[in-house]
Backbone of each chain as ProteinMPNN parsed JSONL, in Angstrom:
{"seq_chain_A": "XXXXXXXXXXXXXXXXXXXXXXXXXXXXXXXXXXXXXXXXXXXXXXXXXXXXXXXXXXXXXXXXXXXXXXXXXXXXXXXXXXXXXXXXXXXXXXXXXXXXXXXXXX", "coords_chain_A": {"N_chain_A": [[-119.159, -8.389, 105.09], [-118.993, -9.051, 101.542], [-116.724, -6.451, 99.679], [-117.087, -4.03, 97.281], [-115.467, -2.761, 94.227], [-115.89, -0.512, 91.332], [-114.659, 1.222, 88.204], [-115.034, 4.4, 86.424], [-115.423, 6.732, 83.719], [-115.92, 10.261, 84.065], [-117.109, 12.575, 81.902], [-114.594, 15.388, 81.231], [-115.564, 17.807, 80.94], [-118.105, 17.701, 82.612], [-117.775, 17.684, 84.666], [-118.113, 19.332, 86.344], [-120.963, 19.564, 86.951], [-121.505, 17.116, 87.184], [-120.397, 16.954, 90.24], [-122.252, 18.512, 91.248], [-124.978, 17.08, 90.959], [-124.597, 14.684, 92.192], [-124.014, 15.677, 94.832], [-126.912, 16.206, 95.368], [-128.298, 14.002, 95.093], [-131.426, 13.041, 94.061], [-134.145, 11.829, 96.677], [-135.583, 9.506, 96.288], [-133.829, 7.912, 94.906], [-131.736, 7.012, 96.536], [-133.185, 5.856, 98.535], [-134.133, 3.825, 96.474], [-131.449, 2.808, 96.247], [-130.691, 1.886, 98.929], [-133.158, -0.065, 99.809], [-132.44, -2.273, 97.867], [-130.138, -3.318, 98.595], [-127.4, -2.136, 98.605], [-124.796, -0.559, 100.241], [-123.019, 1.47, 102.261], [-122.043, 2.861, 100.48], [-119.412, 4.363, 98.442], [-118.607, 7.177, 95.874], [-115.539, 8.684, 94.279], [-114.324, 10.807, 93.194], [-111.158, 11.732, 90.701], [-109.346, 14.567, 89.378], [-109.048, 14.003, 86.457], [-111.349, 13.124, 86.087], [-111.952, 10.595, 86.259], [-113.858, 8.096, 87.855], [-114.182, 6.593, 91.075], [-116.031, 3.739, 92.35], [-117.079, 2.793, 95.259], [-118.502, 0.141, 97.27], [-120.315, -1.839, 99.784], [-122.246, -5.173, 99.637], [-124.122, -8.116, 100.115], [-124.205, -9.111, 97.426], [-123.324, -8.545, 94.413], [-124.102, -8.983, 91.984], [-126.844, -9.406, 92.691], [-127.543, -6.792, 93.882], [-127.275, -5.473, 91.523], [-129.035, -5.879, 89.403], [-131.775, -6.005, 90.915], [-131.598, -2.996, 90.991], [-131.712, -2.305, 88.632], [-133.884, -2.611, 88.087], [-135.529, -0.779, 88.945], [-137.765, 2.084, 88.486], [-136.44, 4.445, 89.017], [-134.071, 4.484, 88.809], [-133.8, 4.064, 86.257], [-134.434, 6.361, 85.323], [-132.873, 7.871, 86.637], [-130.289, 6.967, 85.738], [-130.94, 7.613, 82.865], [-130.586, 10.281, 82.49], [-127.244, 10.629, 84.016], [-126.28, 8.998, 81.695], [-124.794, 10.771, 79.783], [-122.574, 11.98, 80.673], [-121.052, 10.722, 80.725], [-117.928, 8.868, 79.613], [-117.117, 6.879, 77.524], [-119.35, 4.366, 77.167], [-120.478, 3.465, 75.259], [-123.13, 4.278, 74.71], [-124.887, 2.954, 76.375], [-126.117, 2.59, 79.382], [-124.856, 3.963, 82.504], [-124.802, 2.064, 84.864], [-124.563, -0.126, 83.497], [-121.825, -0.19, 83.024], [-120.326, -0.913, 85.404], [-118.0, -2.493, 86.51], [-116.551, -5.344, 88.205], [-113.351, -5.093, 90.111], [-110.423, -6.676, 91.061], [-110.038, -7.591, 94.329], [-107.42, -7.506, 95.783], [-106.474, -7.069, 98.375], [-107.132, -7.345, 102.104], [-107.898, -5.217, 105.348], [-109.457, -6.197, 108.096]], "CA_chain_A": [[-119.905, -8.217, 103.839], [-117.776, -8.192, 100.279], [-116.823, -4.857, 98.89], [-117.023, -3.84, 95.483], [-115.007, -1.64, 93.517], [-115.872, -0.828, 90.073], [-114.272, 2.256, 88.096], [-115.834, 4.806, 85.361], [-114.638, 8.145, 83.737], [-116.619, 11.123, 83.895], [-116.123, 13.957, 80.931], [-114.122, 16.586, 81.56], [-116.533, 19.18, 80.306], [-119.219, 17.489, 83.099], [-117.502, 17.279, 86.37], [-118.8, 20.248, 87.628], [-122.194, 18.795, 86.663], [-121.393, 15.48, 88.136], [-120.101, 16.825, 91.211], [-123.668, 19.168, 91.652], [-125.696, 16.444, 90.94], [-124.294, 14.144, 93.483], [-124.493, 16.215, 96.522], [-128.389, 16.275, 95.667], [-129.322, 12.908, 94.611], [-133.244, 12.711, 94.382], [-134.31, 10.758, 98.286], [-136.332, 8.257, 95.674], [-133.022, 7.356, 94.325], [-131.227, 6.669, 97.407], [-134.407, 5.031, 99.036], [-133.898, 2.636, 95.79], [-130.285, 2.107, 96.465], [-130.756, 1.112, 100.655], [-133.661, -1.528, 99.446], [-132.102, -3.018, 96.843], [-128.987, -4.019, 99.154], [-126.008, -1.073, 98.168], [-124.369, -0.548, 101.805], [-121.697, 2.333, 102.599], [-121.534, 3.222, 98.847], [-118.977, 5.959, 98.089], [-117.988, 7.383, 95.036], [-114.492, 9.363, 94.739], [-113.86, 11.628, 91.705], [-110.169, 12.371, 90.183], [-109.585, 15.834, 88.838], [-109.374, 14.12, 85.42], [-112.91, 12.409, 85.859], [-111.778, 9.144, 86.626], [-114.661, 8.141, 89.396], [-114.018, 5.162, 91.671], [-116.884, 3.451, 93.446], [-116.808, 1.65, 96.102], [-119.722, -0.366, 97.713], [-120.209, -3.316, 100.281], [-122.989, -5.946, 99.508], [-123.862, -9.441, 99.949], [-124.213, -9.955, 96.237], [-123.473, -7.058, 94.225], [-124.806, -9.143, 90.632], [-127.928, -9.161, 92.657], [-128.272, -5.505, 93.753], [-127.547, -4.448, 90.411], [-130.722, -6.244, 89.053], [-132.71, -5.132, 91.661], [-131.517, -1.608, 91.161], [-131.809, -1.799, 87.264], [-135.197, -3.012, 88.035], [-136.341, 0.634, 89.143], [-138.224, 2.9, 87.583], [-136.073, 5.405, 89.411], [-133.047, 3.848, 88.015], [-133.749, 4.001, 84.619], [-134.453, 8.168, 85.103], [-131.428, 8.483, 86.877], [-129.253, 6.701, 84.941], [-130.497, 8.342, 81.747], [-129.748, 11.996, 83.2], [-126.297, 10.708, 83.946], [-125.173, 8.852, 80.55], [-124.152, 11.778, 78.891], [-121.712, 12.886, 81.546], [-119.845, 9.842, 81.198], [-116.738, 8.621, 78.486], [-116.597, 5.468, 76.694], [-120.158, 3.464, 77.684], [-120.994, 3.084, 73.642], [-124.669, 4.775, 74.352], [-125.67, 2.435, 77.882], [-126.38, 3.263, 80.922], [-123.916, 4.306, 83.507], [-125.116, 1.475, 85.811], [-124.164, -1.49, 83.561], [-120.486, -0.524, 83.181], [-119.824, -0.955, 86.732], [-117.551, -3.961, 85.903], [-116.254, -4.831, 89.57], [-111.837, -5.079, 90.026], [-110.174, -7.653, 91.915], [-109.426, -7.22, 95.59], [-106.376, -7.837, 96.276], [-106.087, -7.391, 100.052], [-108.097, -6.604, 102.649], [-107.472, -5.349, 106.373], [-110.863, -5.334, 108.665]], "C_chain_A": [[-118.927, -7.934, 102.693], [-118.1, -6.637, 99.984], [-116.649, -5.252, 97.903], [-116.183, -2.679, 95.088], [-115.181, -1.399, 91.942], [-114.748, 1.116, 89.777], [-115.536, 2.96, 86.431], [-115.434, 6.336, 84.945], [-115.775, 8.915, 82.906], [-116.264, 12.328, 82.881], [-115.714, 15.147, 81.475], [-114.485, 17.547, 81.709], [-117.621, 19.331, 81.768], [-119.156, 17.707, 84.29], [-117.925, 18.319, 87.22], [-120.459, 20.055, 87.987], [-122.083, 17.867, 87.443], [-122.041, 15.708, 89.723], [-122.001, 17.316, 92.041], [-124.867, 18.005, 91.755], [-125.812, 15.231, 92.003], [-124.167, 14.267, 94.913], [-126.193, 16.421, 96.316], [-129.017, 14.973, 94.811], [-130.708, 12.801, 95.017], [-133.079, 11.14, 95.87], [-134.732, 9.462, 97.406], [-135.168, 7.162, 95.475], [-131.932, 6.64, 95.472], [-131.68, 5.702, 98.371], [-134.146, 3.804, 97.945], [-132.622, 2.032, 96.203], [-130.243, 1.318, 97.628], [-131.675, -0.118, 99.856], [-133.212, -2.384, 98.522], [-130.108, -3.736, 97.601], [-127.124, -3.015, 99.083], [-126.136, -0.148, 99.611], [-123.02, 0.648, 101.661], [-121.179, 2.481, 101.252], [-121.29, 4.282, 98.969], [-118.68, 6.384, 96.751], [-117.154, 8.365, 95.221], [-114.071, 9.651, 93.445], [-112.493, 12.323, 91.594], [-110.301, 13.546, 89.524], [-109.993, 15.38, 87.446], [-110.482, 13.49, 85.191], [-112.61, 11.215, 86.075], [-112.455, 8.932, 88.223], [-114.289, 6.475, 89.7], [-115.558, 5.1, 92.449], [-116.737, 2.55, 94.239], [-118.252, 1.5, 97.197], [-119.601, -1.765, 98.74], [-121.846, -3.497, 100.55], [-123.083, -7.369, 99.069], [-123.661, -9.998, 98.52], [-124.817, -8.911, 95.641], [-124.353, -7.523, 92.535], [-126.392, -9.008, 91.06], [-128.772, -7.827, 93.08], [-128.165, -4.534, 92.944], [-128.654, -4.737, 89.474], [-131.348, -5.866, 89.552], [-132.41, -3.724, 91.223], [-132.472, -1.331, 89.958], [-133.129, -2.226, 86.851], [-136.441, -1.797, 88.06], [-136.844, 1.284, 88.561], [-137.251, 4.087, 87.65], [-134.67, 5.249, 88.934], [-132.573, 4.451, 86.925], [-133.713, 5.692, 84.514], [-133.167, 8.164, 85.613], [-130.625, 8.346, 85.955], [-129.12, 7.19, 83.713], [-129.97, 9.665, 81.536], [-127.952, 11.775, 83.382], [-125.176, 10.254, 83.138], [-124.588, 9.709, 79.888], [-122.865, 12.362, 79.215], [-120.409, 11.681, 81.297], [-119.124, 9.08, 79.847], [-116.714, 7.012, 78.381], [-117.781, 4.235, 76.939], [-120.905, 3.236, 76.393], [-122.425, 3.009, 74.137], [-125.088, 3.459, 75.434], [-125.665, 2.972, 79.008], [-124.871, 3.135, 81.393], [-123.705, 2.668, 84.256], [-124.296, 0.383, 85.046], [-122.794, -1.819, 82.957], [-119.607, -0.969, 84.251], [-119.157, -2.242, 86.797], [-116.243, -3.994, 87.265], [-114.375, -5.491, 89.188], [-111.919, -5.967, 91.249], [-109.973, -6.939, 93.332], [-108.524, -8.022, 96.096], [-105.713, -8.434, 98.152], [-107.152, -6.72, 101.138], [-107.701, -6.575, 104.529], [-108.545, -4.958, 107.195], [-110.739, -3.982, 109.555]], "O_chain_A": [[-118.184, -6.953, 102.68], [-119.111, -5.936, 100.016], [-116.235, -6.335, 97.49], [-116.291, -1.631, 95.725], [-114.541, -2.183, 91.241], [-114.322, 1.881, 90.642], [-116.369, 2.366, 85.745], [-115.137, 7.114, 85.851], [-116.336, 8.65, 81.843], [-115.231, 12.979, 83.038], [-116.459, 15.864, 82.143], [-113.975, 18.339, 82.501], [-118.003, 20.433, 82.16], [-120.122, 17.908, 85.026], [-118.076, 18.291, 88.441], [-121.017, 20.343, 89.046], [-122.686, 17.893, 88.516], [-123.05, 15.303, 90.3], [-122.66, 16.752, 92.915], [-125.665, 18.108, 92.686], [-126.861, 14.88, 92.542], [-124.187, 13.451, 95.833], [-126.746, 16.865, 97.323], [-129.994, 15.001, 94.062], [-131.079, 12.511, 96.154], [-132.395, 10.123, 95.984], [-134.262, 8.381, 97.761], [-135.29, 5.961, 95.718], [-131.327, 5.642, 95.08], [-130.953, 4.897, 98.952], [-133.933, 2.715, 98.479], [-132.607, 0.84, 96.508], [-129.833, 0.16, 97.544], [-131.064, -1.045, 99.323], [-133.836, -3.444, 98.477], [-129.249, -4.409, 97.03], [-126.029, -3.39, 99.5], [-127.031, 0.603, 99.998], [-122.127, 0.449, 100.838], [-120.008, 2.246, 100.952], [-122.035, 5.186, 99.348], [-118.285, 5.318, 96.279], [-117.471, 9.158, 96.108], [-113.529, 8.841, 92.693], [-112.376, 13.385, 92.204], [-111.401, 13.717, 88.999], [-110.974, 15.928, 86.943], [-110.711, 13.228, 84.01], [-113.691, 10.63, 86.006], [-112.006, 9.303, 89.307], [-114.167, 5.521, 88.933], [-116.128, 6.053, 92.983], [-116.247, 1.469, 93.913], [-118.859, 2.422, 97.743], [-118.819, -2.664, 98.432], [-122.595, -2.744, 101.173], [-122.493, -7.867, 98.11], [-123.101, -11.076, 98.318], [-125.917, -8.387, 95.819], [-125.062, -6.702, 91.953], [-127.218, -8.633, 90.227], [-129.967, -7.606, 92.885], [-128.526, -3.363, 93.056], [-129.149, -3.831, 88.803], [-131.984, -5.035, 88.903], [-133.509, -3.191, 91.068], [-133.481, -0.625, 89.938], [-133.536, -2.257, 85.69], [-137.574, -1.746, 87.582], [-136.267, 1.231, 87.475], [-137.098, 4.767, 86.635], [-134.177, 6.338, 88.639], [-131.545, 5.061, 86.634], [-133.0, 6.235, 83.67], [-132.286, 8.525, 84.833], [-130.177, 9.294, 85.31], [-128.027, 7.359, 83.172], [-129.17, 10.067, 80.691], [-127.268, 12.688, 82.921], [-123.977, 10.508, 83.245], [-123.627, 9.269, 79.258], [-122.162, 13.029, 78.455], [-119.22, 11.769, 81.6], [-119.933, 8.698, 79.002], [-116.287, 6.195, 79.197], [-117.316, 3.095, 76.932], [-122.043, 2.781, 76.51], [-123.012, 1.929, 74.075], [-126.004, 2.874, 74.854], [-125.006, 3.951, 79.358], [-123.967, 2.468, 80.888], [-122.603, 2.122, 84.214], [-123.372, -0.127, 85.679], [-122.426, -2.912, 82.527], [-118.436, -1.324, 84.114], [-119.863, -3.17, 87.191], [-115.342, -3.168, 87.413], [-114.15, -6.198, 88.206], [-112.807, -6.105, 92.09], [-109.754, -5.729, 93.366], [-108.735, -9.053, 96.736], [-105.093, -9.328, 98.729], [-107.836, -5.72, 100.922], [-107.301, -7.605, 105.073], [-108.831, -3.764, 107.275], [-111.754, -3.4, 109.938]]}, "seq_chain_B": "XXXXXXXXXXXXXXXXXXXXXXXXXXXXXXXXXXXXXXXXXXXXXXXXXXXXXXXXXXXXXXXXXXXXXXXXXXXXXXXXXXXXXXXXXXXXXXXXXXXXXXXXXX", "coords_chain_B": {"N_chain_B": [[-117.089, 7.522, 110.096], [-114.227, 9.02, 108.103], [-114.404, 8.466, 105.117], [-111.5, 7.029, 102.533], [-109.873, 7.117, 99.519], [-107.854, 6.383, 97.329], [-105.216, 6.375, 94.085], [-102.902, 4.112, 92.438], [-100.363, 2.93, 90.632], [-99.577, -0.29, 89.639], [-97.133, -1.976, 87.726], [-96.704, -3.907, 84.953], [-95.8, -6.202, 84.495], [-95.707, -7.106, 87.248], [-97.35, -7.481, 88.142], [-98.316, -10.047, 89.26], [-97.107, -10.759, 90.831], [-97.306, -9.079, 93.032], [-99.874, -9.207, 93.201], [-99.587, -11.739, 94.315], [-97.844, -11.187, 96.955], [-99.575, -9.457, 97.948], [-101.553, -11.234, 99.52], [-100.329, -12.363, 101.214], [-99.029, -10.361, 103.648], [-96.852, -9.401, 105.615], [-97.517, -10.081, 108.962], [-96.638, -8.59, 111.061], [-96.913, -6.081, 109.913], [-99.714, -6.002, 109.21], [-100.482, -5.337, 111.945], [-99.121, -3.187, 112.398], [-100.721, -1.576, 110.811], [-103.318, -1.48, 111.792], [-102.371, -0.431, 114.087], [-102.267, 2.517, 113.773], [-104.191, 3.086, 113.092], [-105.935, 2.639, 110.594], [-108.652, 1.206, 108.776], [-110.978, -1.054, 107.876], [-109.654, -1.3, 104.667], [-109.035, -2.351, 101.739], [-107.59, -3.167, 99.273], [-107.959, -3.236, 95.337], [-107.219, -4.279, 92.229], [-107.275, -3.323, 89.265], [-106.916, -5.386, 85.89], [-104.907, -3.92, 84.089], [-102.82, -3.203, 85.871], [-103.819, -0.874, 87.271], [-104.609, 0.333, 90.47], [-106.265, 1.06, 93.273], [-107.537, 1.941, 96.553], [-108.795, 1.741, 99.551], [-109.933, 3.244, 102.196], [-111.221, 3.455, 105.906], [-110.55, 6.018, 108.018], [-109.83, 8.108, 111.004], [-108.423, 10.119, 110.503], [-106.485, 11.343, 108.152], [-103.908, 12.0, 106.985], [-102.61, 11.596, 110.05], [-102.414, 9.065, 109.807], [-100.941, 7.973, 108.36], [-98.777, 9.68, 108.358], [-98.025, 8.486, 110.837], [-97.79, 5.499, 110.112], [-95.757, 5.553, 109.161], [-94.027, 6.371, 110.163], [-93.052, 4.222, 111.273], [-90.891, 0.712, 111.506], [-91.239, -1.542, 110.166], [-92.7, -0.478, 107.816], [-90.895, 0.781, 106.622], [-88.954, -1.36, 105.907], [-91.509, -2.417, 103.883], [-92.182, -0.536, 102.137], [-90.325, -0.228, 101.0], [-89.52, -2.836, 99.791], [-91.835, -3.094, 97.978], [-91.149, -1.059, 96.054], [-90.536, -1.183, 93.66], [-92.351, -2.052, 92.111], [-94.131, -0.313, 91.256], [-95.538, 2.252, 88.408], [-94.467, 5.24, 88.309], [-93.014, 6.696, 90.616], [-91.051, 8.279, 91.209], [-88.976, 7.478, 92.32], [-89.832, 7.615, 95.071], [-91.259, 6.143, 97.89], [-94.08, 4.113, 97.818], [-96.253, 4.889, 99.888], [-96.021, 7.301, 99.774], [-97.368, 8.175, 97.687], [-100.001, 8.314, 98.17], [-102.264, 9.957, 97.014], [-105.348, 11.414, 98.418], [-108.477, 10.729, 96.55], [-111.522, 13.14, 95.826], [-114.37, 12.785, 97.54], [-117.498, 12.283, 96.195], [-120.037, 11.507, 96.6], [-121.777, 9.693, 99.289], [-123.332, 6.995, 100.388], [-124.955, 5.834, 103.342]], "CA_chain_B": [[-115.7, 7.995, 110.2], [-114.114, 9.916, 106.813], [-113.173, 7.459, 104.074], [-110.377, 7.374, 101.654], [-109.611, 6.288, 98.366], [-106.322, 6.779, 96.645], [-105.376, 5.277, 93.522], [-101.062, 3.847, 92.23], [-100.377, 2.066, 89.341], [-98.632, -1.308, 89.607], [-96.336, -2.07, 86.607], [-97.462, -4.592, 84.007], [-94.455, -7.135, 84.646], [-95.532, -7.183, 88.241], [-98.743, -8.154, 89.081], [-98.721, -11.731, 89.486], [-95.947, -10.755, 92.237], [-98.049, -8.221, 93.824], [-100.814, -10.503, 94.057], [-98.66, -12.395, 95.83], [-97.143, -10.387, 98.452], [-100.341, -8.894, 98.894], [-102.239, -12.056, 99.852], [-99.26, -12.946, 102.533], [-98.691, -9.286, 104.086], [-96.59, -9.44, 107.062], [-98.523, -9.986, 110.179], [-96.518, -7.116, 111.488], [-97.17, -4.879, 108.608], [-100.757, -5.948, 109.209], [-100.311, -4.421, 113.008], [-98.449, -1.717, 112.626], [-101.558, -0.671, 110.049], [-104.177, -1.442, 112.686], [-102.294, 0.088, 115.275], [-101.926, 3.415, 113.392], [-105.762, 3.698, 112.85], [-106.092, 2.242, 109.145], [-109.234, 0.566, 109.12], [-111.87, -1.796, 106.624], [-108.576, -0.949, 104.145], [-109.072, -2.739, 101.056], [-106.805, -2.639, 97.467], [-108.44, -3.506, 94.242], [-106.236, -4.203, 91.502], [-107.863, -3.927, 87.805], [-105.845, -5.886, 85.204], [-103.415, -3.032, 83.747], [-102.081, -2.191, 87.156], [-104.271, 0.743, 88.284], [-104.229, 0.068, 92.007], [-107.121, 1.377, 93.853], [-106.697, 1.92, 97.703], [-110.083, 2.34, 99.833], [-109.973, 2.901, 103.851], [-111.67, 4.495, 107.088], [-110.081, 6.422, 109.108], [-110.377, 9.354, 111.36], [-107.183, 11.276, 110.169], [-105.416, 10.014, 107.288], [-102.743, 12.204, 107.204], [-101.81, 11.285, 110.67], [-102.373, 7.582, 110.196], [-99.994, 7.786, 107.092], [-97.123, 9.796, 109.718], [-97.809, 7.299, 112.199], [-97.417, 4.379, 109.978], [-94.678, 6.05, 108.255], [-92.495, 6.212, 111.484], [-92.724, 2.591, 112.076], [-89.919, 0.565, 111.124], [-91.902, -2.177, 109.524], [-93.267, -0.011, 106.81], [-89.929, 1.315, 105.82], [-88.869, -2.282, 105.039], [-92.445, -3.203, 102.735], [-92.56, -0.144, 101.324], [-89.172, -0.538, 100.122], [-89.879, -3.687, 98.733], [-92.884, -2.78, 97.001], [-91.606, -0.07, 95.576], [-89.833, -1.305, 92.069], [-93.67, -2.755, 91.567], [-95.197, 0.659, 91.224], [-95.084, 3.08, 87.966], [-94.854, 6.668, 88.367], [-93.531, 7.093, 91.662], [-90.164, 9.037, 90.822], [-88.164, 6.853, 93.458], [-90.595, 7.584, 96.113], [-92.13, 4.991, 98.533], [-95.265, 4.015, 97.139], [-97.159, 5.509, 100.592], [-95.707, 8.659, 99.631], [-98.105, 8.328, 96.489], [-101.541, 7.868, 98.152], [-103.371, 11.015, 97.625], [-106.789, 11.216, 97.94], [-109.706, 11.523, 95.894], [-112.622, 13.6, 96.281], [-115.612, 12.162, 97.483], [-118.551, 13.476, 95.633], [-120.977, 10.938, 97.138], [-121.871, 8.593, 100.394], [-124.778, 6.632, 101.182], [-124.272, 5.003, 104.656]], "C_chain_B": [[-115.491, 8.041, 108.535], [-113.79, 8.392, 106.009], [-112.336, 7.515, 103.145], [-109.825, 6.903, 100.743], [-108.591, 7.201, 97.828], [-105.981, 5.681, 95.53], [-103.353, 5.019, 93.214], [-101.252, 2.946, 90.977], [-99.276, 0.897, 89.59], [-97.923, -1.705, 88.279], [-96.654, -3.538, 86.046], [-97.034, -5.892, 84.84], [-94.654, -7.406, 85.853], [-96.535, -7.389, 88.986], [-99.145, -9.258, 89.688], [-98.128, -11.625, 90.957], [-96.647, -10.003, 93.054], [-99.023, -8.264, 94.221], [-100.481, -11.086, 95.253], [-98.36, -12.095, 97.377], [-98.344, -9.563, 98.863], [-101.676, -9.854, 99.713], [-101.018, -12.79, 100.967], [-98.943, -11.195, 103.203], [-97.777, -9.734, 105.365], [-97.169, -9.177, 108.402], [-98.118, -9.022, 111.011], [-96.788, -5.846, 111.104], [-98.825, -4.395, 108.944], [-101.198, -5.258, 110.362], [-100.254, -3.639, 113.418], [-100.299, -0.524, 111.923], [-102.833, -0.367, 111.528], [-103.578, -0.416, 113.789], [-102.402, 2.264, 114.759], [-103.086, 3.747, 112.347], [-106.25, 3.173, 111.101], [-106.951, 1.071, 108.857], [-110.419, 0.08, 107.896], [-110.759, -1.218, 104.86], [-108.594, -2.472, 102.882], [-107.853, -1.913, 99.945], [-107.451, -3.53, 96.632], [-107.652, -2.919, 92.896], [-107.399, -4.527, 89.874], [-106.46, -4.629, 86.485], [-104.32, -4.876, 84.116], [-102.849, -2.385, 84.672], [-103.194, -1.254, 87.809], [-104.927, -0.245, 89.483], [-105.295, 1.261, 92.862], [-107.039, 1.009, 95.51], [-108.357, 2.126, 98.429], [-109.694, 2.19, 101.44], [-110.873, 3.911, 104.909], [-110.64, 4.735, 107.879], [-110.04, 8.008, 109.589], [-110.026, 10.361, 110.728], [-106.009, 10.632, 109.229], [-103.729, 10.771, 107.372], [-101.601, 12.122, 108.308], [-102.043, 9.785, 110.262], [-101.573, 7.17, 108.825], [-98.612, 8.19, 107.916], [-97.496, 8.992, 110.255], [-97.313, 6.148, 111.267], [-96.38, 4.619, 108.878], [-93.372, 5.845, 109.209], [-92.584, 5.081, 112.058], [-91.824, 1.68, 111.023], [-90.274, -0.684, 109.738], [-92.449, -2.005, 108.007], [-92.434, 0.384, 106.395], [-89.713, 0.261, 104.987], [-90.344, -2.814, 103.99], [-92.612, -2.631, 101.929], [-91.026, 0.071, 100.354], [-88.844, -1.712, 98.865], [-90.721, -3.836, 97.791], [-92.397, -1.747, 96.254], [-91.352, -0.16, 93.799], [-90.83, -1.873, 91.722], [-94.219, -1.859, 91.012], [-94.509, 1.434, 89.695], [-94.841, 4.165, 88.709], [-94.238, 7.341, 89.722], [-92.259, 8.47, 91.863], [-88.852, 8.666, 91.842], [-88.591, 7.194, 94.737], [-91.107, 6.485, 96.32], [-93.503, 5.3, 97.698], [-96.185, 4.533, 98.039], [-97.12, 6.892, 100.6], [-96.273, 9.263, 98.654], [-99.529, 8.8, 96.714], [-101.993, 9.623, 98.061], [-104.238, 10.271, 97.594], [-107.36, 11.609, 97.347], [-110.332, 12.313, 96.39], [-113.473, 13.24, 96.642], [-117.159, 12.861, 97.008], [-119.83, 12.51, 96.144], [-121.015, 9.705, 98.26], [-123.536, 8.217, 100.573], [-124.344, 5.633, 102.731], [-125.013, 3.628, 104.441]], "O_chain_B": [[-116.204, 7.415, 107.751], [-113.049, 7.482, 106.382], [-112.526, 8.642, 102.688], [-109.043, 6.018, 101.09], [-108.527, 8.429, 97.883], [-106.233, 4.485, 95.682], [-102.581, 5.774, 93.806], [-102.28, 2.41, 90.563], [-98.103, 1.243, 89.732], [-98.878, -1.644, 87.505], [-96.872, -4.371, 86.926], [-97.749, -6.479, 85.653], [-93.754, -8.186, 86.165], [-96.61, -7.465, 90.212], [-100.088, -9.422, 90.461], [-98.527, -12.21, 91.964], [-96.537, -10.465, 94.189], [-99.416, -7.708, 95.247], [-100.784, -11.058, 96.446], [-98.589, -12.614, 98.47], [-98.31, -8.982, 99.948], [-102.575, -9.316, 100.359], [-101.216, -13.939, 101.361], [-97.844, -11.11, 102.655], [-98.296, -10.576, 106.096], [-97.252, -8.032, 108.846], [-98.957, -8.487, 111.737], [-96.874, -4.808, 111.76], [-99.269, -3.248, 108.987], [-102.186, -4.541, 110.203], [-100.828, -3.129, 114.38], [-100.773, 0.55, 112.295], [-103.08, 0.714, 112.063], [-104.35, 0.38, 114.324], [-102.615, 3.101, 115.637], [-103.053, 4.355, 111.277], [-107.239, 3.78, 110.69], [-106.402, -0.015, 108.675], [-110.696, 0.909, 107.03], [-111.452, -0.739, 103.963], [-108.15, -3.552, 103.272], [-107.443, -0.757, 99.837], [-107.586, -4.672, 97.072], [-107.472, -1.753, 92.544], [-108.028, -5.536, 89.552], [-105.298, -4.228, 86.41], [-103.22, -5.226, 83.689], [-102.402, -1.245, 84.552], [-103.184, -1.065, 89.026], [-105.565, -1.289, 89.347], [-104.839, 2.399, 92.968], [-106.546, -0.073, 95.83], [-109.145, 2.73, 97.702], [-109.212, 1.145, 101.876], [-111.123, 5.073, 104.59], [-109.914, 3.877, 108.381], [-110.173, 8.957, 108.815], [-110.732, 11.303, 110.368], [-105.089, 9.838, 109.426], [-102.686, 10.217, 107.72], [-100.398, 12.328, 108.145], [-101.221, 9.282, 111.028], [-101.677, 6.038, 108.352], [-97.656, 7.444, 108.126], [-96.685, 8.179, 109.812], [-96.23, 5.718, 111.666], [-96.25, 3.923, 107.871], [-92.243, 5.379, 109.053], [-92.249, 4.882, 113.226], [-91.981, 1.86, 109.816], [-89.712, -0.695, 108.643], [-92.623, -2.911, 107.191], [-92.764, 0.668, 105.244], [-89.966, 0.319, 103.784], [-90.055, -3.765, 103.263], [-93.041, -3.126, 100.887], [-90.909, 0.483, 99.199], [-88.319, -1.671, 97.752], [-90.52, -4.577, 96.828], [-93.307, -1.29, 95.562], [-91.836, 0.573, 92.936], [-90.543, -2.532, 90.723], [-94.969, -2.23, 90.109], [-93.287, 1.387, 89.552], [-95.024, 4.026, 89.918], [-94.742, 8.405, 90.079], [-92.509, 9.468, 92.539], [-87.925, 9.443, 92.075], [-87.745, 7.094, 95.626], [-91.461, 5.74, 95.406], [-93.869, 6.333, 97.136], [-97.222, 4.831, 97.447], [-97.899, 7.62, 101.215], [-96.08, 10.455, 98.413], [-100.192, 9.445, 95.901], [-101.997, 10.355, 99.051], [-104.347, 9.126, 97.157], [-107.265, 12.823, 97.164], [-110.005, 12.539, 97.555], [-114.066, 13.182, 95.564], [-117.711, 13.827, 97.534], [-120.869, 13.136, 95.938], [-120.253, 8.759, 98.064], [-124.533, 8.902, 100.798], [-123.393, 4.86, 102.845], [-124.804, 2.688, 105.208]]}, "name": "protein", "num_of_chains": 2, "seq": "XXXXXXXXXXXXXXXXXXXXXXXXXXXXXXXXXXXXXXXXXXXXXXXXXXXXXXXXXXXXXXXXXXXXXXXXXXXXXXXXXXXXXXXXXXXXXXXXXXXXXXXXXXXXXXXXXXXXXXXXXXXXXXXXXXXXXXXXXXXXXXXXXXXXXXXXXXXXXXXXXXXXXXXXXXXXXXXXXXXXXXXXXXXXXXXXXXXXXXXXXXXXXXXXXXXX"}
């Protein structure tokens, strides 16, 4: 299955926020992520807020439509724009702008 | 099993080359990794270098000594290493920390 990697930087001020909010993601929101196709998704936060994600799905342009299709989505994601640096007032979700993969070893 | 993301910075001047050499790896290189537990081991390269590292494995810090004391990895990471900023004349595996993981969905 491809992986994905996108990147995204969290504010400095937030990360203790972030981090709290991510060990208790609402079940709705996680229940959206499994049906909508987002497989062994991790995210991995630098001290200075620089979050990596990493995801494997057949076709990640199509489980970010499906996602951004949610009702549950759209609440999440507006709870977590604030936390995050440089997305000129959009959602979280539709910076996720995926990086090459270079190499890969199964 | 734990996963592990670490990120390196490849140097501007040096990406095209590091493409390169990382789409031919040495089929021993590729061995030694497997044999020394380093597993679904992706790199994702965004276009100014930053070098994103993602892998499973049980025990990273042994499966970094283990594939540290193999002879194989002395010579690649030697050659890789005038690719990398930042590293202070350290091997570039001598770079990987890890992130934090602040979230998993399986």
């Amino acid at each position: 299955m491809p992986r994905v990697c996108f990147l995204l930087k969290v504010r400095q001020d937030r990360l203790a926020e972030y981090r709290e909010r991510h060990a208790a993601v609402w079940p709705e929101m996680l229940d959206a992520l499994r049906d909508t196709g987002w497989r062994n998704y991790s995210l991995f936060l630098r001290e200075d807020g620089l979050l990596v994600g990493y995801l494997e799905t057949d076709d990640f342009e199509a489980a970010q439509r499906a996602m951004a299709a949610t009702e549950v989505n759209a609440r999440w994601q507006a709870e977590m724009a604030p936390m995050f640096e440089g997305l000129d007032g959009g959602a979280p979700d539709s910076g996720m702008t995926p990086l090459t993969e270079v190499f890969h070893l199964p």
